[in-house]
C-alpha positions in Angstrom: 103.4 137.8 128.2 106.4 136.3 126.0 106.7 133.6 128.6 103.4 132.3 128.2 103.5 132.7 124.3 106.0 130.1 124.3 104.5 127.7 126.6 103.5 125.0 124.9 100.2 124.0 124.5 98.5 121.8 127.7 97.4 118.5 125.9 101.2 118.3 124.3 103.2 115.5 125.8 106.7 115.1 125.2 108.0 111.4 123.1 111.2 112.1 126.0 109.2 112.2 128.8 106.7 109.7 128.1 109.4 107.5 127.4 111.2 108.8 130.9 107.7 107.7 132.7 107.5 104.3 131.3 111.3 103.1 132.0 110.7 104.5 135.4 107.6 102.5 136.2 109.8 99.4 134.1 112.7 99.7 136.8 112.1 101.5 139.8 109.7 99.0 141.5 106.9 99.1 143.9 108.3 101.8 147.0 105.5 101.6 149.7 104.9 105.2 151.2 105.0 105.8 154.7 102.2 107.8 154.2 99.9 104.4 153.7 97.8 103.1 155.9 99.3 99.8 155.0 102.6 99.8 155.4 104.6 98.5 157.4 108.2 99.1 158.4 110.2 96.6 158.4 111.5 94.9 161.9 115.1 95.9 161.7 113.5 99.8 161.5 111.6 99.4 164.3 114.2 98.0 166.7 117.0 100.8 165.7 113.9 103.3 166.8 113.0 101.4 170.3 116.6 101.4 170.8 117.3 105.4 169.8 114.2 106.0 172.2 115.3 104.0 175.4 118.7 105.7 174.5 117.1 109.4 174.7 115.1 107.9 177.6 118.1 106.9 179.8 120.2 110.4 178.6 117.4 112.4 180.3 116.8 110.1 183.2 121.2 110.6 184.1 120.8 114.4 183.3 117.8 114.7 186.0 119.1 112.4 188.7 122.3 114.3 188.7 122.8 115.0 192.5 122.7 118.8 193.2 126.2 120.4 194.6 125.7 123.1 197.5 127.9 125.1 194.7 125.8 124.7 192.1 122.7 125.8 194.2 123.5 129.3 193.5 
């Protein structure tokens, strides 16, 4: 009960954080969210993840076409 008799009231907006908002939406820019349905990543973003894929690709490929020892049969 004593916290919520110092809450303050819900339509109260504090001058510091209004002022926060606005220098944010001033300077930060427009971030497009991967979450969009428009966005696209950038060509650099996609090659790095083709290339980390083939890279996994070929690491399982040499693990699986390791020829089997009649030691390692046991």
């Amino acid at each position: 009960m004593a916290f919520s008799a110092t809450r303050p009231d819900d339509s109260f907006e504090s001058p510091a954080d209004l002022q926060a908002i606005r220098e944010a939406e001033h300077n930060m820019g427009d971030f497009k969210l991967k979450s969009d349905p428009e966005y696209v990543p950038p060509e650099v973003h996609i090659a790095q993840h083709a290339w980390q894929l083939l890279s996994k690709y070929l690491c399982c490929q040499a693990v699986l076409n390791i020829p089997k020892q009649p030691h390692m049969l046991r």
